[in-house]
Structure formats: structure tokens, C-alpha cells
KOLGUDO-284890 format. One line per 10 residues: for each residue x, y, z of N, C-alpha, C. Coordinates in steps of 0.02 Angstrom, whole numbers, plus 50000, padded with zeros to 5 digits. Layout:
X Y Z X Y Z X Y Z; ...;
REM end
This chain:
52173 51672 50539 52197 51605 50522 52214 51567 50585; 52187 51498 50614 52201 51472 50633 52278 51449 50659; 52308 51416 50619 52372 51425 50580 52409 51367 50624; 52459 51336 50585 52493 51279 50635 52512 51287 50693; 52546 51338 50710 52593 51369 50788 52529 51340 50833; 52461 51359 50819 52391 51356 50849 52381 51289 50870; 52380 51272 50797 52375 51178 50807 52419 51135 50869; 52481 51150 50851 52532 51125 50886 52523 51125 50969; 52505 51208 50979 52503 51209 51046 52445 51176 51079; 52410 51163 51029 52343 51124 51052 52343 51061 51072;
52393 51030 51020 52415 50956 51051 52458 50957 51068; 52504 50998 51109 52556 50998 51157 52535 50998 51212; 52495 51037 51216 52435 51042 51291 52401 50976 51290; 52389 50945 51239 52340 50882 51264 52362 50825 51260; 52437 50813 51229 52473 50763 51220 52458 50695 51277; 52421 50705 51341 52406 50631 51376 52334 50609 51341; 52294 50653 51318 52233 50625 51312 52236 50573 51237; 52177 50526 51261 52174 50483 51208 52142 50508 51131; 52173 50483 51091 52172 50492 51029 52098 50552 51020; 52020 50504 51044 51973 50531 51016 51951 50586 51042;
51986 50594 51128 51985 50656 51147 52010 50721 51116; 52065 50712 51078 52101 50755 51071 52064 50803 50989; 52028 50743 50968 51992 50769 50917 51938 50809 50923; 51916 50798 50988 51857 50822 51007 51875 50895 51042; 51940 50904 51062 51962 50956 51091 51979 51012 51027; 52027 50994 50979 52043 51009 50918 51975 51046 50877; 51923 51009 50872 51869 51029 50824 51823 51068 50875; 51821 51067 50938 51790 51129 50993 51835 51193 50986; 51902 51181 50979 51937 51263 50980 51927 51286 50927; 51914 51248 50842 51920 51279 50771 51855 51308 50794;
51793 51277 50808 51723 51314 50808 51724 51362 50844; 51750 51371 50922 51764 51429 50959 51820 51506 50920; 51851 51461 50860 51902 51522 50844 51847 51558 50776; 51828 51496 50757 51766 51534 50682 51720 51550 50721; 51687 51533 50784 51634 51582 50791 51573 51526 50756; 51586 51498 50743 51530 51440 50677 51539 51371 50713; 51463 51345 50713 51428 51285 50744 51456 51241 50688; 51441 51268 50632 51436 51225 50576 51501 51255 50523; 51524 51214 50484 51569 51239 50433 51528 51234 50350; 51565 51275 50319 51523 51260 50273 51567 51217 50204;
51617 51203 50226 51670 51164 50189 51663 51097 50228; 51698 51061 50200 51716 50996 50212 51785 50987 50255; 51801 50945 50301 51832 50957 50346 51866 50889 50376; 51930 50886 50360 51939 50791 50369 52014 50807 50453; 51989 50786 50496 52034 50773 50530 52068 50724 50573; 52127 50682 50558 52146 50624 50566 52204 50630 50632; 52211 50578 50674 52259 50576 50718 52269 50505 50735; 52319 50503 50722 52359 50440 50734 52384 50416 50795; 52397 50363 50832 52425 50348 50889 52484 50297 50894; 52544 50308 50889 52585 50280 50880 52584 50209 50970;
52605 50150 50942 52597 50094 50977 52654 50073 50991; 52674 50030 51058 52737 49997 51049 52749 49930 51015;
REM end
């Protein structure tokens, strides 16, 4: 399992990069942890950027 603790440290580590980076970092480690190019589920991942 992937699992949040995972998540977290993922965007703790990347917390300067911009939004679309971080997605792109995020969905490179899930494929590196499955081992899989492709998923075979559906897969929605959103990140927000808070503004002043």
C-alpha cells in the first residue's frame, strides 16, 4: 500500500515546486511503487495552490 505517511512525505519533499510539478512527481513515484506504466483503474489526482 502506498499509504498516506507516503503521500505526505512526498509533498513535504516537494513543497517549493509548482503545483504541476508536483503532480508529475506524485504520479512517477505511484508507477515506480506499482511497478505499472499503466493503471488499470481510474485515477483522479487534484492539487490545489493556495494564493495570497
Amino acid at each position: 500500500l502506498f499509504g498516506k505517511s507516503r503521500l505526505m512525505e512526498l509533498i513535504q519533499r516537494a513543497s517549493i515546486r509548482a503545483p504541476k510539478e508536483l503532480g508529475k512527481n506524485i504520479l512517477h513515484e505511484l508507477r515506480n511503487f506499482s511497478a505499472e506504466s499503466h493503471f488499470s483503474d481510474d485515477m483522479t489526482l487534484m492539487i490545489l495552490q493556495r494564493t495570497q
